[in-house]
N, C-alpha and C positions, 0 to 999 in steps of 0.2 A: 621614323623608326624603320628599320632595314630588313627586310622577311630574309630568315636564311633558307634557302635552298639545300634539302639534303642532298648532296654530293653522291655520285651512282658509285657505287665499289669498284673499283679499277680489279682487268683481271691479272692474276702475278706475271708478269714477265718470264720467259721461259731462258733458259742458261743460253741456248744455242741463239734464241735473240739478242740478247745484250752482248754476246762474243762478237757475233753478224755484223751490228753496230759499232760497235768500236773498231772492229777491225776494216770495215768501209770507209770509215771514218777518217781512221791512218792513210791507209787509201787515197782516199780523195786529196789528203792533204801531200804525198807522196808525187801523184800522179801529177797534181798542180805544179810544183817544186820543179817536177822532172821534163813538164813541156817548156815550161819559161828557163830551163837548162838548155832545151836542143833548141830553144830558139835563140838564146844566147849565144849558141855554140855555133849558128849555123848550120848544122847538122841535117833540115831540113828546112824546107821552106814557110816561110810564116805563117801562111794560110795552114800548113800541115801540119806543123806544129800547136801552132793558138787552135785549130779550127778541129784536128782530131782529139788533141787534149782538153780543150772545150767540152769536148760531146763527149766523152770520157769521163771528166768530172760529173757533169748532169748525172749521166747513169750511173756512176755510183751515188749520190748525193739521192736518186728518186731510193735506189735498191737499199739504202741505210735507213729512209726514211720509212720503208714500209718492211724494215726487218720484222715486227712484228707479223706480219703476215708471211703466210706460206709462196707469196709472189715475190716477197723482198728475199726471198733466200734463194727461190729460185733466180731472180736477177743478178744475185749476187755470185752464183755460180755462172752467170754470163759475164760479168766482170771479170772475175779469174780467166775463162777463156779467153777474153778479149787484151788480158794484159801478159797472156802468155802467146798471144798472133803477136806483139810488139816486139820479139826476136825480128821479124822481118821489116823494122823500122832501123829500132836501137839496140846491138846488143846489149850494153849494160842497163836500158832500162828491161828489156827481156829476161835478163839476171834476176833483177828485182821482181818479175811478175812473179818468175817461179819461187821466189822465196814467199813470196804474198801468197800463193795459190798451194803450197805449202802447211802455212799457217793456217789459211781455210780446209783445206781438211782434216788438218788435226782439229783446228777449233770446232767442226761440226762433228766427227767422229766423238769427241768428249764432249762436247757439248748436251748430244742426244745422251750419251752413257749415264751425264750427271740425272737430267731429265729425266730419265727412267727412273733414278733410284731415290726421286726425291720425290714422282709421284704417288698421289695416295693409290694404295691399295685397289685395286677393281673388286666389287662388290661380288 
């Protein structure tokens, strides 16, 4: 016979996390996409390509991972900076940062907006 274990109440997920997440998410899977391009392309050297786009994915993939916390969102505004320095790589992957960096701050400016108006009342 199997003792159930009551399960601890998860706390809700806040808007501007689940945005955070998805949109790292894109992210990572863009950035990926876009190293194994310039290394296709030749556009830069392999190690620079495989080895910036590497460590690129990680920090997004940690800052998605810990959107829930107030660290993964700040990492995740180090991301946007970091994929808006890739004008001095690629332009067209620097196109693409801004368009991402972009999307990040609409999504957290509406994000918090929703946030506010959906939390309870202060006592």
């Amino acid at each position: 016979m199997a003792v159930s274990v009551p399960r601890r109440a998860r706390r809700p997920r806040s808007v501007v996390a689940t945005l955070a997440a998805m949109l790292l998410v894109t992210e990572l899977l863009v950035v990926l996409l876009a190293a194994l391009a310039l290394l296709g392309l030749k556009d830069l050297p392999p190690a620079v390509a495989l080895g910036g786009g590497g460590a690129l994915v990680v920090l997004i993939a940690v800052a998605a991972a810990l959107a829930t916390r107030p660290v993964g969102i700040v990492l995740g505004w180090g991301v946007q900076v970091v994929l808006l320095a890739t004008f001095a790589v690629s332009i067209p992957v620097g196109i693409v940062g801004v368009v991402f960096a972009a999307i990040w701050v609409y999504a957290m400016i509406v994000g918090r907006r929703i946030d506010r108006r959906e939390a309870p009342p202060a006592s």
